[in-house]
C-alpha angles and dihedrals in degrees: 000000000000087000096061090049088049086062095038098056098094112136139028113202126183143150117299118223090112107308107162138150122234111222099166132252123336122262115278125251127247110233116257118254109223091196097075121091124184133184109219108215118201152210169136118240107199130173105269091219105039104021105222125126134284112227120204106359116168108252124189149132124287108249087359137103087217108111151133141180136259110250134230084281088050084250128151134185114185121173116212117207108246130028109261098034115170127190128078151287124231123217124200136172136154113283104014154081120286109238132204124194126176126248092238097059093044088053092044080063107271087148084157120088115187126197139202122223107228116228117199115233111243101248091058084060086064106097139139127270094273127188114239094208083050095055092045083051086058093040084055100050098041082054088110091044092049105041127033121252086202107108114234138178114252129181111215133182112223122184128183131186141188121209131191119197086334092311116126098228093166137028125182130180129189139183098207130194103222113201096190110181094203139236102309093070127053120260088273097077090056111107124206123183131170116258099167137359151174138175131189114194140173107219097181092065088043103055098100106057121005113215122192136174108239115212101016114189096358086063088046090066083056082077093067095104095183099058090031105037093156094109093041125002100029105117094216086077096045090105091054094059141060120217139200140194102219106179132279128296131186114244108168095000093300137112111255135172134246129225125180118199141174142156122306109163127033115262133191093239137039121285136180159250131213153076135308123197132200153180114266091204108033098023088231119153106242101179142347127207116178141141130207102280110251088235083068098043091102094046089039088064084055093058108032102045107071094178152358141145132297118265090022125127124216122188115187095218098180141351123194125190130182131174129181137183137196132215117238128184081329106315121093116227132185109281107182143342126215119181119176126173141174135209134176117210132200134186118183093180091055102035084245124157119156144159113223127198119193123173135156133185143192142197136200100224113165123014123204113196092179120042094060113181118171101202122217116269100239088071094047121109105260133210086249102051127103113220088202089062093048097054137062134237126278107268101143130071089200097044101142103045113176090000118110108230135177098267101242107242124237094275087052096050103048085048099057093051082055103055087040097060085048093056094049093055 
């Protein structure tokens, strides 16, 4: 069951009146290299029949490891080494159609992507009576064939908010060195260190009750459930689980099939609903999208909160997950991570009820197979590190330079500005 601790650990509250924790100097910087120069391409995916926008497709370049997410607008930025590049941006998203558009037409001002859902032809529907725990066995046995076991550096973004009665109260950035080892190790021999980061908070909204994120980025790689299948696709939980086959749908322009889970036996810690989708060809498990059962939300308070005052009362309202993965060259990698999750708070002594959103996200942006450089462990990101108490404040419309980065939607924005100005003040 550690695993499923490991998952659950998501946020750290406690009172306010100046409790942090010192965790030394932030990171130093690399020196800018003037030399590079990148071109930042730009857009909005939306749905070709409805309109509306598509949320978390997958967007890179064409031949290339470089890559990002939309973001909760549909939105992308991706920045493209040089200053004339050519070629072309995939698009990809569950259910419908990839999508590639060249680089030309997105900088002549093609800011509108439109997809195609894509609809399986009946015959393809046709298919025997298949066991679902049989297909995650085979998922789990064709794990060596599906994802590398060569290690490899990755540079991931990685964003995290708080947000009190709606209102966004923190927001912390970060460029991060991944050092993954790969799939033939378990999720310890991973290494995560800080390259860049920033944080906007308002600390007037936030003196009554502190809440931080324990763990950060190093509890972002938990939701590699390849390579940690403990909460979901560990075999040892089967049995606390029902599963069901619920049909085919099309990720990355390939059948896959769908299979719905949730919670069957109770369990002394949380566990979890959802969908898993794989590859009907490889087995290989393409995404996964799943919240806390409702029938673990009691136990799920237990476990995610560490610590709070005395007297006060935390419900754990909600808690969303999603992973996906990408297929390179034959071998699929992680892709992106996505964790939400609400709590309502009430304090009778202090006359305290409040909702709290916290979510964080990472993408795998930029992939390096050859300079491998496993970093020590004392400069690593820990379980028990803060991002918001490593980084500085915003300060710099152009942060990131040459970094690809989850374009922050409209709310985000707007709340950024905000908690600058406050900061300035």
């Amino acid at each position: 069951m550690k695993k499923i601790i490991g998952l659950s650990i998501l946020a750290l509250f406690l009172i306010s009146s100046g409790v942090y924790a010192n965790f030394g100097k932030p990171p130093k910087e690399k020196q800018p290299n003037d030399t590079i120069t990148y071109t930042a391409v730009t857009a909005k995916i939306i749905d070709e029949a409805s309109k509306e926008p598509i949320v978390f497709a997958s967007v890179f370049r064409t031949g290339q490891n470089i890559g990002t997410v939309s973001n909760s607008d549909g939105e992308f930025i991706l920045k493209i080494p040089g200053k004339n590049p050519t070629g072309t941006i995939s698009i990809a998203h569950i259910g419908y159609k990839n999508k590639d558009v060249s680089v030309k037409e997105l900088l002549e001002g093609k800011n509108t992507i439109k997809l195609e859902q894509h609809a399986i032809p009946m015959e393809e529907l046709v298919f025997k009576k298949l066991d679902p725990e049989e297909l995650l066995q085979k998922a789990i046995e064709k794990k060596r064939d599906n994802y590398s076991d060569i290690p490899e550096m990755q540079t991931g973004f990685y964003r995290e908010t708080i947000k009190q009665n709606r209102h966004y109260v923190s927001v912390s950035e970060a460029v991060l060195d991944i050092y993954n080892s790969g799939y033939k190790d378990n999720f310890d021999f991973d290494r995560v260190k800080i390259y860049k980061g920033r944080k906007s908070k308002d600390v007037k909204r936030m003196d009554t009750v502190l809440v931080k994120f324990q763990g950060g980025p190093r509890t972002a790689m938990f939701l590699d459930l390849v390579k940690n299948p403990g909460v979901i696709l560990d075999p040892e939980l089967f049995p606390y689980y029902k599963y069901k086959l619920n049909g085919i749908i099309k990720v990355n322009d390939r059948n896959n099939y769908v299979i719905e889970f949730d919670q069957k036996l109770p369990s002394e810690y949380p566990l979890y609903q959802g969908k898993i989708f794989l590859d009907v060809e490889s087995y290989a498990v393409t995404s996964v999208d799943f919240r806390l059962s409702e029938k673990s939300l009691e136990d799920a308070q237990r476990v995610l909160i560490k610590k709070k005052p005395a007297g006060m009362k935390v419900e754990v309202v909600d808690g969303y997950y999603r992973v996906s993965y990408r297929e390179i060259e034959g071998k699929w990698v992680l892709n992106y991570v996505r964790s939400e999750v609400d709590f309502r708070m009430k304090w009778k002594q202090r006359l305290f009820n409040k909702n709290i959103n916290t979510m964080f996200e990472m993408a795998i942006t930029d992939r390096d197979t050859e300079n491998i450089e496993r970093f020590p462990y004392k400069v690593s990101v820990k379980y028990s590190d803060f991002l918001a108490d490593q980084v500085e404040a915003f300060d710099d419309k152009d942060y990131w330079g040459e970094y690809n980065y989850i374009k922050p939607d409209e709310s985000i924005e707007v709340a950024i500005k905000k908690l600058s100005k406050k900061l300035q003040r």
